[in-house]
N, C-alpha and C positions, 0 to 999 in steps of 0.2 A: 558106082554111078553117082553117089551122093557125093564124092571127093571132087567128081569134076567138075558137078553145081557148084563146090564150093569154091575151087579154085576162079573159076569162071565170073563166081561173081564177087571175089577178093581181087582179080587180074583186073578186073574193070573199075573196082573202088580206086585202086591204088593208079589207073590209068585215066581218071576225073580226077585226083587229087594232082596228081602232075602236068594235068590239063590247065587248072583253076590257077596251080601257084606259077604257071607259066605265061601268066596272061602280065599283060604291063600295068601297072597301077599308075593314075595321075593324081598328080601332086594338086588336093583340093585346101589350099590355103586361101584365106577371105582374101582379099583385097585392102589397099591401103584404106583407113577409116577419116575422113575429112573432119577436125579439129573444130580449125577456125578460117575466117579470112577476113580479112583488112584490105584497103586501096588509097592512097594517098599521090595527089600529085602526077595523076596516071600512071604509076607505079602499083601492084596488085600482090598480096600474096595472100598463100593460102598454107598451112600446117596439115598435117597429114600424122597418124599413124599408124604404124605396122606392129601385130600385138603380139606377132610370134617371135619378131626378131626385139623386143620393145624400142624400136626406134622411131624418131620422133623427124619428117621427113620438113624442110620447108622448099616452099615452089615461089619465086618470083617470075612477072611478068611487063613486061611494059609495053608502051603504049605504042609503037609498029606492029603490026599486024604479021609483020613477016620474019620478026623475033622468035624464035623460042621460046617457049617456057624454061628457067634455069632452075632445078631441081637438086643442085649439088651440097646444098647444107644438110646436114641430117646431125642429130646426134643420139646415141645409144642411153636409156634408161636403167639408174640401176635398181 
């Protein structure tokens, strides 16, 4: 009798533990961290960075409204 308790509640640990590592984990990395920003000329940028890749992001913007922001400079820290 006491073998089946035991089974019973070993069958169940081992069927929560495949439970728990089965579940999907999200990826809680901060967000990029805002540096600096400057404006000149209606031209705008702003520095950015990312501390787990240490990249160093920068954002221009200009003065249209229906531009984009251009985010394609970045460079890596060593």
């Amino acid at each position: 009798m006491s073998m089946r308790i035991a089974f019973l509640v070993v069958a169940a640990l081992v069927g929560y533990a495949v439970h728990a590592l089965a579940q999907p984990r999200a990826d809680l990395r901060p967000a990029m961290m805002p540096i600096a920003s400057s404006s000149s000329n209606g031209i705008s940028f702003a520095w950015f960075y990312d501390g787990p890749s240490r990249t160093v992001v920068v954002c221009r913007a200009g003065m249209a409204s229906s531009e984009p922001p251009d985010c394609k400079a970045q460079a890596t820290l060593p």
